[in-house]
ModelCIF file with pLDDT and N, C-alpha, C, O atoms, coordinates in Angstrom:
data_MODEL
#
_entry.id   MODEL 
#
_entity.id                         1 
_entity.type                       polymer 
_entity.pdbx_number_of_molecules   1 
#
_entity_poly.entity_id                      1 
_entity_poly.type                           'polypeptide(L)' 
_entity_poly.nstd_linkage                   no 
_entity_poly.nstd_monomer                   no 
_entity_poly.pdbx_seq_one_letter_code       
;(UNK)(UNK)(UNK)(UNK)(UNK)(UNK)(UNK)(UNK)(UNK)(UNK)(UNK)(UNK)(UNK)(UNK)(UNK)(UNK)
(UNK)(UNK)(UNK)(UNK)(UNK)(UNK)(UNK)(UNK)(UNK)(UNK)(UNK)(UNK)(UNK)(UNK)(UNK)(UNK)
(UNK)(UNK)(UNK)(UNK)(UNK)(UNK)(UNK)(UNK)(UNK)(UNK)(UNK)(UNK)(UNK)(UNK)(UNK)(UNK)
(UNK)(UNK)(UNK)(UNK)
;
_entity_poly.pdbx_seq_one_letter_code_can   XXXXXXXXXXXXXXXXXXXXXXXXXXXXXXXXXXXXXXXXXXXXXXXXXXXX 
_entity_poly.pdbx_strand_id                 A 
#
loop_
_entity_poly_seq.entity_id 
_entity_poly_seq.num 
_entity_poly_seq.mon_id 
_entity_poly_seq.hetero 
1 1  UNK n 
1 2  UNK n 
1 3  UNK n 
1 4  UNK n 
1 5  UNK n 
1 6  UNK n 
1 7  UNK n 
1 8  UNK n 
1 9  UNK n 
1 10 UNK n 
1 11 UNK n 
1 12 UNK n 
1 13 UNK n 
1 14 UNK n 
1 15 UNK n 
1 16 UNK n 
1 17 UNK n 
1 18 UNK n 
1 19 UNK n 
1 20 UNK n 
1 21 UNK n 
1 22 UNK n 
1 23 UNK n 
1 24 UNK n 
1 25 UNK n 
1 26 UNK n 
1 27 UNK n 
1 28 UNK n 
1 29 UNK n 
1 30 UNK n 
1 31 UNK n 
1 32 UNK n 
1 33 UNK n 
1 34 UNK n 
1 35 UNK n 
1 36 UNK n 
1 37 UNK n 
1 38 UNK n 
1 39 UNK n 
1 40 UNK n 
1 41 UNK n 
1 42 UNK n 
1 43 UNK n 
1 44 UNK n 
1 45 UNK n 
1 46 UNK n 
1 47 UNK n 
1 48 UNK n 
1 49 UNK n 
1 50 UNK n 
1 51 UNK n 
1 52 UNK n 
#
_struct_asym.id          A 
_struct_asym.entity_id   1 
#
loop_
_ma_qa_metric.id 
_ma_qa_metric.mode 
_ma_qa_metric.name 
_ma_qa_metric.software_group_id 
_ma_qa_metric.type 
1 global pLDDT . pLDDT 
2 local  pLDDT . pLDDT 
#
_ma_qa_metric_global.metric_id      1 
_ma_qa_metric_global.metric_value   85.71 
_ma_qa_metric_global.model_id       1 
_ma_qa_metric_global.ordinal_id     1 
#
loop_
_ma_qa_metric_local.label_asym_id 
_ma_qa_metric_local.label_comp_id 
_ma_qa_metric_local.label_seq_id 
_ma_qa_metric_local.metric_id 
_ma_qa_metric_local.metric_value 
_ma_qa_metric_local.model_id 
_ma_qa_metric_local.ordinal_id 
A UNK 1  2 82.00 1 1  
A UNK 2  2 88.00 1 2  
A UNK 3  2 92.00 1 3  
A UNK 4  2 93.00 1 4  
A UNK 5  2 92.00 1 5  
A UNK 6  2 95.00 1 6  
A UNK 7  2 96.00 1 7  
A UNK 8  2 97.00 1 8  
A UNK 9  2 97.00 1 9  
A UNK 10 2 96.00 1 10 
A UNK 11 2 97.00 1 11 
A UNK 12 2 94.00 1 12 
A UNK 13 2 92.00 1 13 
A UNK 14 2 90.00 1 14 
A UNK 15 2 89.00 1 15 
A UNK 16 2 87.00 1 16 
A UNK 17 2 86.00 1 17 
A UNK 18 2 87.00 1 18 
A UNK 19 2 88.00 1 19 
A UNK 20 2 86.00 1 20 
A UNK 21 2 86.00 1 21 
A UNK 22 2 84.00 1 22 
A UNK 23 2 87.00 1 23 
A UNK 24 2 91.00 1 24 
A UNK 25 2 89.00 1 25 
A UNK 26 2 88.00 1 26 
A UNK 27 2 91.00 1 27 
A UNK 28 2 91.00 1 28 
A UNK 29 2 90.00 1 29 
A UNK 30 2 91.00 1 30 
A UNK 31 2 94.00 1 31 
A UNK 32 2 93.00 1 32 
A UNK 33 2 93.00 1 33 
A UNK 34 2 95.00 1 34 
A UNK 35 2 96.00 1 35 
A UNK 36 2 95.00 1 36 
A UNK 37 2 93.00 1 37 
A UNK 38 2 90.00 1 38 
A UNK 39 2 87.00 1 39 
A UNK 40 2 85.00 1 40 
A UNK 41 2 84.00 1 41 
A UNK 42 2 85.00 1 42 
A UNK 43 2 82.00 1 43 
A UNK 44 2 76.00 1 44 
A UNK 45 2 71.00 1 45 
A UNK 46 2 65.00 1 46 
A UNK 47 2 66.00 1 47 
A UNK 48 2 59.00 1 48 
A UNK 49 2 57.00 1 49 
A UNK 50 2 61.00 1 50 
A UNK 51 2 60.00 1 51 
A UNK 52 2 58.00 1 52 
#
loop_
_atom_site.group_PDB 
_atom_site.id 
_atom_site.type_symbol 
_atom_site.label_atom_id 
_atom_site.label_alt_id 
_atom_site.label_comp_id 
_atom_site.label_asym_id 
_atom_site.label_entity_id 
_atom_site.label_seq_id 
_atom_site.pdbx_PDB_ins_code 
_atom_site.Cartn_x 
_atom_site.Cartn_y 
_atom_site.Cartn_z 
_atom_site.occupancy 
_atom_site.B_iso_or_equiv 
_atom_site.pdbx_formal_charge 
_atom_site.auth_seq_id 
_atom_site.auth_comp_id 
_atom_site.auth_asym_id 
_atom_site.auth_atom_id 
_atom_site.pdbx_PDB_model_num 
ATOM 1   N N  . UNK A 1 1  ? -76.540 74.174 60.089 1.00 82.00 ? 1  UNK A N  1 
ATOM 2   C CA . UNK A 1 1  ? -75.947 74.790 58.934 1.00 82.00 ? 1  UNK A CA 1 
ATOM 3   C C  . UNK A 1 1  ? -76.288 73.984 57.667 1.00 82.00 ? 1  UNK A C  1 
ATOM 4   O O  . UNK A 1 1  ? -76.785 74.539 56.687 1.00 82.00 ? 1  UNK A O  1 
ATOM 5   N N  . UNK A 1 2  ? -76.011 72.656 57.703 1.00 88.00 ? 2  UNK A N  1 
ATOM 6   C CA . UNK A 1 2  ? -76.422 71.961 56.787 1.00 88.00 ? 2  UNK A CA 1 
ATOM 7   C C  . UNK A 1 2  ? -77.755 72.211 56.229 1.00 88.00 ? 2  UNK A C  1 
ATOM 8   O O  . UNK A 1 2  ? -77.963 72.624 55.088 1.00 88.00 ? 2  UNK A O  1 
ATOM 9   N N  . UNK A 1 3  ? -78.454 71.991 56.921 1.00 92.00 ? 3  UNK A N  1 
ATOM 10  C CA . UNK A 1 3  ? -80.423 72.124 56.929 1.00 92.00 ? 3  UNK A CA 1 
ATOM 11  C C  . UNK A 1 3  ? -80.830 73.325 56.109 1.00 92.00 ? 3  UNK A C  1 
ATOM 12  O O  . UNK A 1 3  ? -81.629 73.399 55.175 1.00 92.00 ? 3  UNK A O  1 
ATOM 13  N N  . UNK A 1 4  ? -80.035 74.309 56.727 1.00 93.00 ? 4  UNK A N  1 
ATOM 14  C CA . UNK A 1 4  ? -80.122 75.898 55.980 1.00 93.00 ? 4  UNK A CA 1 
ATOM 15  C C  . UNK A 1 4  ? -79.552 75.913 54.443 1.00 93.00 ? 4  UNK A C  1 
ATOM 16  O O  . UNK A 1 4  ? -80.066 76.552 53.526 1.00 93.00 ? 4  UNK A O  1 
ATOM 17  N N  . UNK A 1 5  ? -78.597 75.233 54.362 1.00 92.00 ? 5  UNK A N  1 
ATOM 18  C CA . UNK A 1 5  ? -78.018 75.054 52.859 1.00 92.00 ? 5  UNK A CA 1 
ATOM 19  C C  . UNK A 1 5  ? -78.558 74.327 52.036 1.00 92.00 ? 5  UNK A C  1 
ATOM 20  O O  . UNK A 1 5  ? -78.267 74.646 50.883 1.00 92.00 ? 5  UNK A O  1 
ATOM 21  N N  . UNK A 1 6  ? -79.323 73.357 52.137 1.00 95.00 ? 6  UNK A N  1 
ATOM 22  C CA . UNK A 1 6  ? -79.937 72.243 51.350 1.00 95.00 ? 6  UNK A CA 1 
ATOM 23  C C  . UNK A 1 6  ? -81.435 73.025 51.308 1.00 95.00 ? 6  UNK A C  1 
ATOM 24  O O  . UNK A 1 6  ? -82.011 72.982 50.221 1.00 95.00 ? 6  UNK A O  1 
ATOM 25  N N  . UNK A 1 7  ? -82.020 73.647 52.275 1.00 96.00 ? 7  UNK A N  1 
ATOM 26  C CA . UNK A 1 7  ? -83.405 74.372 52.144 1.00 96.00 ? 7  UNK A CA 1 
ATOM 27  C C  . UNK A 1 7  ? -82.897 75.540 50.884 1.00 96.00 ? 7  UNK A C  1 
ATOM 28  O O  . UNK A 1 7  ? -83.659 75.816 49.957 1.00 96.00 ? 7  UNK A O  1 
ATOM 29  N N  . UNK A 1 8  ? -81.624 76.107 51.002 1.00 97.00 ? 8  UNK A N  1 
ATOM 30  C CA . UNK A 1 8  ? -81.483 77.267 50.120 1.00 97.00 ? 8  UNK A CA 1 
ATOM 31  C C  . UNK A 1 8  ? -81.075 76.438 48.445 1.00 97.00 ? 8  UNK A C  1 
ATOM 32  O O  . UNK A 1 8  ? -81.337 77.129 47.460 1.00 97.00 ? 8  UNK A O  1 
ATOM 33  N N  . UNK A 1 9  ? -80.489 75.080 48.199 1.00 97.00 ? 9  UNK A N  1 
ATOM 34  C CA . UNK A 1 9  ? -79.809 74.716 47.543 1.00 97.00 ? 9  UNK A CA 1 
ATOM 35  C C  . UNK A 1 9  ? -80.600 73.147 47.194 1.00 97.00 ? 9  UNK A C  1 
ATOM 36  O O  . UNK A 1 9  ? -79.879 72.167 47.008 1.00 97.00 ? 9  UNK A O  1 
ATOM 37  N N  . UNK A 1 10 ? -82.357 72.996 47.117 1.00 96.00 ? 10 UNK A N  1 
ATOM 38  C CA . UNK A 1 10 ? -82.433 71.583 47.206 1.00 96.00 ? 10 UNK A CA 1 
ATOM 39  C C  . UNK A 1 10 ? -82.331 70.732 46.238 1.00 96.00 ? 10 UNK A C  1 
ATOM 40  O O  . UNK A 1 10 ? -83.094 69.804 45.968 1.00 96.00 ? 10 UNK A O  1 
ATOM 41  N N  . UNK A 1 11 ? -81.442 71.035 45.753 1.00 97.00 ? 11 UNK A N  1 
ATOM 42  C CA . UNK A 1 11 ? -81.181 70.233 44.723 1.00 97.00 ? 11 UNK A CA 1 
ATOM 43  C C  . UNK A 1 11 ? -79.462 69.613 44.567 1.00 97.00 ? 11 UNK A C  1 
ATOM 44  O O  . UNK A 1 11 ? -78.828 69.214 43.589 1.00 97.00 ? 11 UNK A O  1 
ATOM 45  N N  . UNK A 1 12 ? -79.075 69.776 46.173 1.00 94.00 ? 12 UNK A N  1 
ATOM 46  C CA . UNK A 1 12 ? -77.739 69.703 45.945 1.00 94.00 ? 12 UNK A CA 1 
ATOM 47  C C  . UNK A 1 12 ? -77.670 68.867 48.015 1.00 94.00 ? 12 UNK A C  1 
ATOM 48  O O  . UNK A 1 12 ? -78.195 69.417 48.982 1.00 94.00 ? 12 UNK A O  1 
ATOM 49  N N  . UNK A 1 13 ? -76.915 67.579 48.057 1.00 92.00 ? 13 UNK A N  1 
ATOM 50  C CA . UNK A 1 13 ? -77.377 67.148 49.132 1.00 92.00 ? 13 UNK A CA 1 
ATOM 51  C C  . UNK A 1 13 ? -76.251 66.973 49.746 1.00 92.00 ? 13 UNK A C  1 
ATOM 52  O O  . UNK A 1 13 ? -75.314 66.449 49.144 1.00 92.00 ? 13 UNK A O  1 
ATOM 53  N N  . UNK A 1 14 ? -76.099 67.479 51.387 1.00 90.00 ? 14 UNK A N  1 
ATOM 54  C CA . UNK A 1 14 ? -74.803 67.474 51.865 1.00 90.00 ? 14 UNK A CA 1 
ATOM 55  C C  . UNK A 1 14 ? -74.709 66.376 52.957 1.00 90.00 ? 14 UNK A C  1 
ATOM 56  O O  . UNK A 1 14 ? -75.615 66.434 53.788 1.00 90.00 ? 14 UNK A O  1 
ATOM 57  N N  . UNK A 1 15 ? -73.896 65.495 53.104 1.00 89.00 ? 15 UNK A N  1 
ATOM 58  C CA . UNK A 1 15 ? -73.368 64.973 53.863 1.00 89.00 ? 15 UNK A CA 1 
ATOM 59  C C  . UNK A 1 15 ? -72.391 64.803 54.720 1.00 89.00 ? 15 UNK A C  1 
ATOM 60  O O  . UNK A 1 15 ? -71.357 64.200 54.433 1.00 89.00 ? 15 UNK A O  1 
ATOM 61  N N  . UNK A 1 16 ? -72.672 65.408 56.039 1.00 87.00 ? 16 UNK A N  1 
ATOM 62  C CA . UNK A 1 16 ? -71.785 66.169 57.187 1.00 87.00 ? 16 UNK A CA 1 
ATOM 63  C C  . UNK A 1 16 ? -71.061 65.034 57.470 1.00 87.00 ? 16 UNK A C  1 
ATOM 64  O O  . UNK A 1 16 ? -71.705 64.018 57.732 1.00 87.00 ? 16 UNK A O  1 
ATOM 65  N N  . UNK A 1 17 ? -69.802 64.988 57.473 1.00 86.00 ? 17 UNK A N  1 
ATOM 66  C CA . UNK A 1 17 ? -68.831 63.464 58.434 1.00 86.00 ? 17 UNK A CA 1 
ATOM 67  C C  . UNK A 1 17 ? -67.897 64.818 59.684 1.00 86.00 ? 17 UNK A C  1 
ATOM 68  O O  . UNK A 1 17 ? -67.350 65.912 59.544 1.00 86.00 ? 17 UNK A O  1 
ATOM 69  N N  . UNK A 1 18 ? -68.145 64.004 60.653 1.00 87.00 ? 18 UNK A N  1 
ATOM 70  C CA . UNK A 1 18 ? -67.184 64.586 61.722 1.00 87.00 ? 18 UNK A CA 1 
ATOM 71  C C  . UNK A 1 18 ? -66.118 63.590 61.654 1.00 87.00 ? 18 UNK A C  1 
ATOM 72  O O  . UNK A 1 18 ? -66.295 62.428 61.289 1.00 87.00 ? 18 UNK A O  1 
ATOM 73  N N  . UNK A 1 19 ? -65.170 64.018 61.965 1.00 88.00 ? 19 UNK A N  1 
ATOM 74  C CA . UNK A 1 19 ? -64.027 63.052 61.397 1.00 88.00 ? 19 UNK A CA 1 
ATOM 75  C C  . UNK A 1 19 ? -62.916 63.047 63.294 1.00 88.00 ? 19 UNK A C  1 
ATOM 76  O O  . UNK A 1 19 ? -62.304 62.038 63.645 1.00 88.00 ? 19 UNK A O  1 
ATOM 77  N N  . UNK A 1 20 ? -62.941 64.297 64.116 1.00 86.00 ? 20 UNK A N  1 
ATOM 78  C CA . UNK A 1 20 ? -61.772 64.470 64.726 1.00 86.00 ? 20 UNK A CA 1 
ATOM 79  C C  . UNK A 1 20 ? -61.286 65.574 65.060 1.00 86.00 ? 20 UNK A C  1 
ATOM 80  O O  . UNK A 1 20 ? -61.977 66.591 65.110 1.00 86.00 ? 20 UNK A O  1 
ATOM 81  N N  . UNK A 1 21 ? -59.483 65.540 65.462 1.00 86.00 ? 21 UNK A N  1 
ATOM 82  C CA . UNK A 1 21 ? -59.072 66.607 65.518 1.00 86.00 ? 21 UNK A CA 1 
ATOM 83  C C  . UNK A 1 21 ? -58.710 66.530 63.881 1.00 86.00 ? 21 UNK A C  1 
ATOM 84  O O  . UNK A 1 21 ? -58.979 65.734 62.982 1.00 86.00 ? 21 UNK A O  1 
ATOM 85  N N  . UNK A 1 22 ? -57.879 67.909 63.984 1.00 84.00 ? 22 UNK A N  1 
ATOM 86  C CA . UNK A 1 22 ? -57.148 68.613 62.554 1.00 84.00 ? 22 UNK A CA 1 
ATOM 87  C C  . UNK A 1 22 ? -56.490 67.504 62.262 1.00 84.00 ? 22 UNK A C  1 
ATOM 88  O O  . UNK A 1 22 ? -56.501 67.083 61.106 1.00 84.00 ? 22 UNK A O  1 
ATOM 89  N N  . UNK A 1 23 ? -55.827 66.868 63.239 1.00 87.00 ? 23 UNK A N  1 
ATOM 90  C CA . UNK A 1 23 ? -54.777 65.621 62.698 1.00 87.00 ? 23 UNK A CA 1 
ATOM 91  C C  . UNK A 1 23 ? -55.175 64.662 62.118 1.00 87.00 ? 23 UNK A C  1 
ATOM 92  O O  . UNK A 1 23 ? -54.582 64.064 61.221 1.00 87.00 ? 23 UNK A O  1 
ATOM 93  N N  . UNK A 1 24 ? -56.639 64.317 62.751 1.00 91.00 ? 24 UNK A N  1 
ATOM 94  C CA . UNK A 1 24 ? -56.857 63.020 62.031 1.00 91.00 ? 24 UNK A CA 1 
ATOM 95  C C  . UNK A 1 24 ? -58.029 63.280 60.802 1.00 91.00 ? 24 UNK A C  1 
ATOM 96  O O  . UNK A 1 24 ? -58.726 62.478 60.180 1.00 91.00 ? 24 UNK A O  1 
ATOM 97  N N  . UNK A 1 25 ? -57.930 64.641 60.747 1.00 89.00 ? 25 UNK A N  1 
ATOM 98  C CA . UNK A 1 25 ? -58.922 65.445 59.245 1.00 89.00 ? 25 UNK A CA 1 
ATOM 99  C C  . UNK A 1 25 ? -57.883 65.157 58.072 1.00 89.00 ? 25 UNK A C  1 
ATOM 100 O O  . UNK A 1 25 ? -58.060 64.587 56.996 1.00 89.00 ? 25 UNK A O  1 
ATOM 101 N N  . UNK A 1 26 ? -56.623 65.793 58.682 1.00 88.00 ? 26 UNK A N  1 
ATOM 102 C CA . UNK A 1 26 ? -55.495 65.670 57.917 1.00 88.00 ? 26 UNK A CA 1 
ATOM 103 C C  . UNK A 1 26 ? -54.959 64.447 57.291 1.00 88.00 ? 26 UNK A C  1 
ATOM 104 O O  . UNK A 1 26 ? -54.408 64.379 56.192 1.00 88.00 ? 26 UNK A O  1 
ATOM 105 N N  . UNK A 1 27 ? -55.147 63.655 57.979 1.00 91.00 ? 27 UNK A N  1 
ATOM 106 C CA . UNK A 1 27 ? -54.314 62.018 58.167 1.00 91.00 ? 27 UNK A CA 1 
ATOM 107 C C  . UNK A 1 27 ? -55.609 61.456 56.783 1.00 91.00 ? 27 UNK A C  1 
ATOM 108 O O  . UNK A 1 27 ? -55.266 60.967 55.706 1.00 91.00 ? 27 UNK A O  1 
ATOM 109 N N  . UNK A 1 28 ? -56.536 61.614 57.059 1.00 91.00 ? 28 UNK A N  1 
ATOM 110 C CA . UNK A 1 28 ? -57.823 61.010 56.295 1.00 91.00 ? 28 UNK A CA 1 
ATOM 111 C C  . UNK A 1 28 ? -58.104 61.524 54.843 1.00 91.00 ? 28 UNK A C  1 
ATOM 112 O O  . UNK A 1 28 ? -58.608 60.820 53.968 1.00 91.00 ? 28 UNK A O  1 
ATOM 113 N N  . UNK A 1 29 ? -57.752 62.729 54.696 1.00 90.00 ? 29 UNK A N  1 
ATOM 114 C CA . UNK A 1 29 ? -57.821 63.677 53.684 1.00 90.00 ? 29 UNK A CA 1 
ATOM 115 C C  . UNK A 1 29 ? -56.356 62.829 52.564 1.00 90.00 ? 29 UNK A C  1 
ATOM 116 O O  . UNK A 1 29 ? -56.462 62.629 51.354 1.00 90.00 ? 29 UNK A O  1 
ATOM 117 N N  . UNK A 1 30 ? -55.511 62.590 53.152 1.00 91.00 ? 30 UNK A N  1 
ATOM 118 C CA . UNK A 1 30 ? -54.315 62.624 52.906 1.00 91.00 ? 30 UNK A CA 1 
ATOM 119 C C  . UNK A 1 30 ? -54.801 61.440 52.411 1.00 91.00 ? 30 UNK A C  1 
ATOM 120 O O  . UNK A 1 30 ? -55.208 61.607 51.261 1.00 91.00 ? 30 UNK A O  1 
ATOM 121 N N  . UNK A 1 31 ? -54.940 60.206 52.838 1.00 94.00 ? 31 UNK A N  1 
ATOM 122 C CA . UNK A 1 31 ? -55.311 58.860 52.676 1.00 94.00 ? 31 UNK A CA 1 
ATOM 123 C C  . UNK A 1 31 ? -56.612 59.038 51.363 1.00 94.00 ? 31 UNK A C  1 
ATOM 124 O O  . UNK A 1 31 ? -56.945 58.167 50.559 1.00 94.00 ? 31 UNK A O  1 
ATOM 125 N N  . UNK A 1 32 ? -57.069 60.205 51.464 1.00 93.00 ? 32 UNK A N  1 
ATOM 126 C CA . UNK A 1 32 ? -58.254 59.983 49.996 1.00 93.00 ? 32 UNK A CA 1 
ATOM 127 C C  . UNK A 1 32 ? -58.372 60.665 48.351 1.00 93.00 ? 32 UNK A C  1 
ATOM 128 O O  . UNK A 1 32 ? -59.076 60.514 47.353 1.00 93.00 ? 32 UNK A O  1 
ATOM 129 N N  . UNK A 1 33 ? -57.052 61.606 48.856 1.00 93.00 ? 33 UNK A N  1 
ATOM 130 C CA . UNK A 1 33 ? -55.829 61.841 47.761 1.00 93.00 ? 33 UNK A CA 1 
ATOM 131 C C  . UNK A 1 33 ? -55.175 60.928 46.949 1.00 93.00 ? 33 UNK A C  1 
ATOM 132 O O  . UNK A 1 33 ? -55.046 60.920 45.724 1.00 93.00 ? 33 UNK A O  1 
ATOM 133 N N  . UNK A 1 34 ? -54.682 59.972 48.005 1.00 95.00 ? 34 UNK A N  1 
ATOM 134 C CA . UNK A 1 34 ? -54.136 58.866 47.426 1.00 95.00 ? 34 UNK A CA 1 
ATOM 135 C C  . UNK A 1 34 ? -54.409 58.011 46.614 1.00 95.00 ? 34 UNK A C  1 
ATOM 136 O O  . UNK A 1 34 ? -54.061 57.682 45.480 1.00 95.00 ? 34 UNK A O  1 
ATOM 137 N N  . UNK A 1 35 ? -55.451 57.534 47.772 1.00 96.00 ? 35 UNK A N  1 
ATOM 138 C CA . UNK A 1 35 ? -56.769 56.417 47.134 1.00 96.00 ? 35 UNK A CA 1 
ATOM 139 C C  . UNK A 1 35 ? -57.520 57.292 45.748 1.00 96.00 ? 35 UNK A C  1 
ATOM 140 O O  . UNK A 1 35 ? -58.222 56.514 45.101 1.00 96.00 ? 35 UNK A O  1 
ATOM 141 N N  . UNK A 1 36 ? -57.513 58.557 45.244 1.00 95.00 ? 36 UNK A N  1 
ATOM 142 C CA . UNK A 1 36 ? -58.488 58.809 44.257 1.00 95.00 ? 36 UNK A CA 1 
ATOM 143 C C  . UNK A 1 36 ? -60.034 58.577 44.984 1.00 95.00 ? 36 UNK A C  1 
ATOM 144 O O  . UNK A 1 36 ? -60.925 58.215 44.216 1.00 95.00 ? 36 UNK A O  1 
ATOM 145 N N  . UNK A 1 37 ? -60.215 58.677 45.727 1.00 93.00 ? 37 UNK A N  1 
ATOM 146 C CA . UNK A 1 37 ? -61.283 58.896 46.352 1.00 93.00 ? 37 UNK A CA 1 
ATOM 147 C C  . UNK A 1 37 ? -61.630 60.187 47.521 1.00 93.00 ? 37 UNK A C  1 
ATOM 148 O O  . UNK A 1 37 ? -61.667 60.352 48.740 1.00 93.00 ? 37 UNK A O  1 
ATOM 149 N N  . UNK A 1 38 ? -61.823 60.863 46.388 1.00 90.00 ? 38 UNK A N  1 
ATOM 150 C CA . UNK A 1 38 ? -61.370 62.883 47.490 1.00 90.00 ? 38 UNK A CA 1 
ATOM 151 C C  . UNK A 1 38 ? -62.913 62.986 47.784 1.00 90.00 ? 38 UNK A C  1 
ATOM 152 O O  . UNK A 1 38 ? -63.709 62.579 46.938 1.00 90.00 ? 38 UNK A O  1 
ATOM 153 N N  . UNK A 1 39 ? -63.315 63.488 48.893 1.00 87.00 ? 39 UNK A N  1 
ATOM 154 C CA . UNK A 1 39 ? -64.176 64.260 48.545 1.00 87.00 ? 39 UNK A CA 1 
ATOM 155 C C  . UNK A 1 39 ? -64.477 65.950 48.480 1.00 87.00 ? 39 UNK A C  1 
ATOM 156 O O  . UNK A 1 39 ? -63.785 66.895 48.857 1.00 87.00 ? 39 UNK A O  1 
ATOM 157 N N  . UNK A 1 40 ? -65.382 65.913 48.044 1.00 85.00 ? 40 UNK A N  1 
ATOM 158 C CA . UNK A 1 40 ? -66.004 67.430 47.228 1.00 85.00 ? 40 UNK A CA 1 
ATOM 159 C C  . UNK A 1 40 ? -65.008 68.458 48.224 1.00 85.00 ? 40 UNK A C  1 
ATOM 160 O O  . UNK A 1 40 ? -64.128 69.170 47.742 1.00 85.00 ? 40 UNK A O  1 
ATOM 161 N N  . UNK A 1 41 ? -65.377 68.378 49.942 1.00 84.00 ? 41 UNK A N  1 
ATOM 162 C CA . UNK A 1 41 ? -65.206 69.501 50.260 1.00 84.00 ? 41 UNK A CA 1 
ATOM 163 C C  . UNK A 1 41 ? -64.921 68.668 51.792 1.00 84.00 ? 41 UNK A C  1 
ATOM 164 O O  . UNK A 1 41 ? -65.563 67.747 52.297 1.00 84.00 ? 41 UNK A O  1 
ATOM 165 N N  . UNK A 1 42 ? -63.346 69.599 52.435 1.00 85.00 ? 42 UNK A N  1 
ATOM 166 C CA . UNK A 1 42 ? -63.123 69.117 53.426 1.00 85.00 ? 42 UNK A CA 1 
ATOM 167 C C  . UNK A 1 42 ? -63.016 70.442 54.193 1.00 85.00 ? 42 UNK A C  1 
ATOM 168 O O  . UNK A 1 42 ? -62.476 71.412 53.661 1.00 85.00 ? 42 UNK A O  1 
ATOM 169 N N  . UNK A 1 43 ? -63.634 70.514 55.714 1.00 82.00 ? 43 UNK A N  1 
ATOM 170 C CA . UNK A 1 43 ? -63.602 72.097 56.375 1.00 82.00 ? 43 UNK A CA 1 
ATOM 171 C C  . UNK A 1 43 ? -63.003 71.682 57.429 1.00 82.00 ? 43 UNK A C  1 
ATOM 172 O O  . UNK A 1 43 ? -63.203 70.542 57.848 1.00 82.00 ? 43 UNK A O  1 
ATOM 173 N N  . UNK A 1 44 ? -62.151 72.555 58.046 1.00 76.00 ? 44 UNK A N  1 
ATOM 174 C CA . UNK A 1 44 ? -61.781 72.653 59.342 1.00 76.00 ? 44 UNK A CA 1 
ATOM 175 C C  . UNK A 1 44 ? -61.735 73.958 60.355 1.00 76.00 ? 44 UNK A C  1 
ATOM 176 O O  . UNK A 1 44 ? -61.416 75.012 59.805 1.00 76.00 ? 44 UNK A O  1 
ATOM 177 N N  . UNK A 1 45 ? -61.995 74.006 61.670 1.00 71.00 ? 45 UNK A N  1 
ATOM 178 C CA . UNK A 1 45 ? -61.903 75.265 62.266 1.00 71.00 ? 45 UNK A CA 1 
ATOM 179 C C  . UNK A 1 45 ? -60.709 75.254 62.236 1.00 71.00 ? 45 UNK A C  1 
ATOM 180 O O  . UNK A 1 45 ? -60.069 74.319 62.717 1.00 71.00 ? 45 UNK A O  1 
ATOM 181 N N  . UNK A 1 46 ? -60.015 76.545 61.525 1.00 65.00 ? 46 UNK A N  1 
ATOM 182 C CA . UNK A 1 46 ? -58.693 76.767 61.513 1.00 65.00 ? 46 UNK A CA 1 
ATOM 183 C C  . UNK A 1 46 ? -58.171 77.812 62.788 1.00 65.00 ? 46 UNK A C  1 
ATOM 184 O O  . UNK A 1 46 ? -57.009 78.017 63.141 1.00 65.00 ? 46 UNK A O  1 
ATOM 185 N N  . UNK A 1 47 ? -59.362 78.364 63.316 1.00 66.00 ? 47 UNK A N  1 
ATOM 186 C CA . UNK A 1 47 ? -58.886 79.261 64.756 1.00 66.00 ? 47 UNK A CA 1 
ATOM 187 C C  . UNK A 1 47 ? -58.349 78.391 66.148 1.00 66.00 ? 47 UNK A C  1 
ATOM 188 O O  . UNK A 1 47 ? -58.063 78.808 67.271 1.00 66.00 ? 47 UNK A O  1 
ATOM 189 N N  . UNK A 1 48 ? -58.343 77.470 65.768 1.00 59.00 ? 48 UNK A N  1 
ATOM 190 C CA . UNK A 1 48 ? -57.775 76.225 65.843 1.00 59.00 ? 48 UNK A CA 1 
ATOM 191 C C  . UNK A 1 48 ? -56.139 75.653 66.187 1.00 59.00 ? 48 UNK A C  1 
ATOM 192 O O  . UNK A 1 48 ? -55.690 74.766 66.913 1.00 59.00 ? 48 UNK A O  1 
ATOM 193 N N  . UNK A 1 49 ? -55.601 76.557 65.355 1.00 57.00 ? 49 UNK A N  1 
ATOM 194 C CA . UNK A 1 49 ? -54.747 76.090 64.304 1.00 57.00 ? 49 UNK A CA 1 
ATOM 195 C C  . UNK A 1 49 ? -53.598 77.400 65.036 1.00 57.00 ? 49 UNK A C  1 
ATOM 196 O O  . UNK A 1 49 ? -54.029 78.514 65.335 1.00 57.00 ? 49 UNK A O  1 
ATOM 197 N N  . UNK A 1 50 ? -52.331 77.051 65.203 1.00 61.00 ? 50 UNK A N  1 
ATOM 198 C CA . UNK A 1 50 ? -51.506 78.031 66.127 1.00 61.00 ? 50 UNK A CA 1 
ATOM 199 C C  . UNK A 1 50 ? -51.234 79.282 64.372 1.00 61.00 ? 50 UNK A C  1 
ATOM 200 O O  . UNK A 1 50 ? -51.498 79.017 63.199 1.00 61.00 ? 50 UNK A O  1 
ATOM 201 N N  . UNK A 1 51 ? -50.837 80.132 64.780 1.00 60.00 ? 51 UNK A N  1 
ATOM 202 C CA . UNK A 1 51 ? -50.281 81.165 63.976 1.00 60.00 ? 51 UNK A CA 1 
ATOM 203 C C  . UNK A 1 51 ? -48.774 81.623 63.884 1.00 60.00 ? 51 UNK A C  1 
ATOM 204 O O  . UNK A 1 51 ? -48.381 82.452 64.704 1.00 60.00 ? 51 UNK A O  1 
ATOM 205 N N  . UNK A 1 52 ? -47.953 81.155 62.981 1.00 58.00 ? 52 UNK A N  1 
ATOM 206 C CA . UNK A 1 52 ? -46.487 81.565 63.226 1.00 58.00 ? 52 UNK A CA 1 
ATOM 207 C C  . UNK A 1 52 ? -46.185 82.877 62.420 1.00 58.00 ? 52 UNK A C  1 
ATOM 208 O O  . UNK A 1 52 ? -45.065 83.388 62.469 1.00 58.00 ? 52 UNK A O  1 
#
């Protein structure tokens, strides 16, 4: 996916981090809020994710 986006976009460079489950996406995300150190874009499979 990456490969396909940067061939369509090369002027824009992505750097994939696998991080975990949701929890520890969450836990990390949370921690770079804090810190002022966010980055651009955080994804998760949310089908994943229970439905109430």
């Amino acid at each position: 996916m990456v490969e396909q986006f940067e061939a369509q976009h090369p002027h824009i460079r992505v750097e994939p981090v696998y991080i975990g489950s949701y929890a520890e996406v969450n836990t990390k995300f949370i921690a770079a809020v804090a810190s002022g150190d966010v980055p651009a874009l955080v994804s998760v499979k949310t089908n994943y994710l229970s439905r109430s």
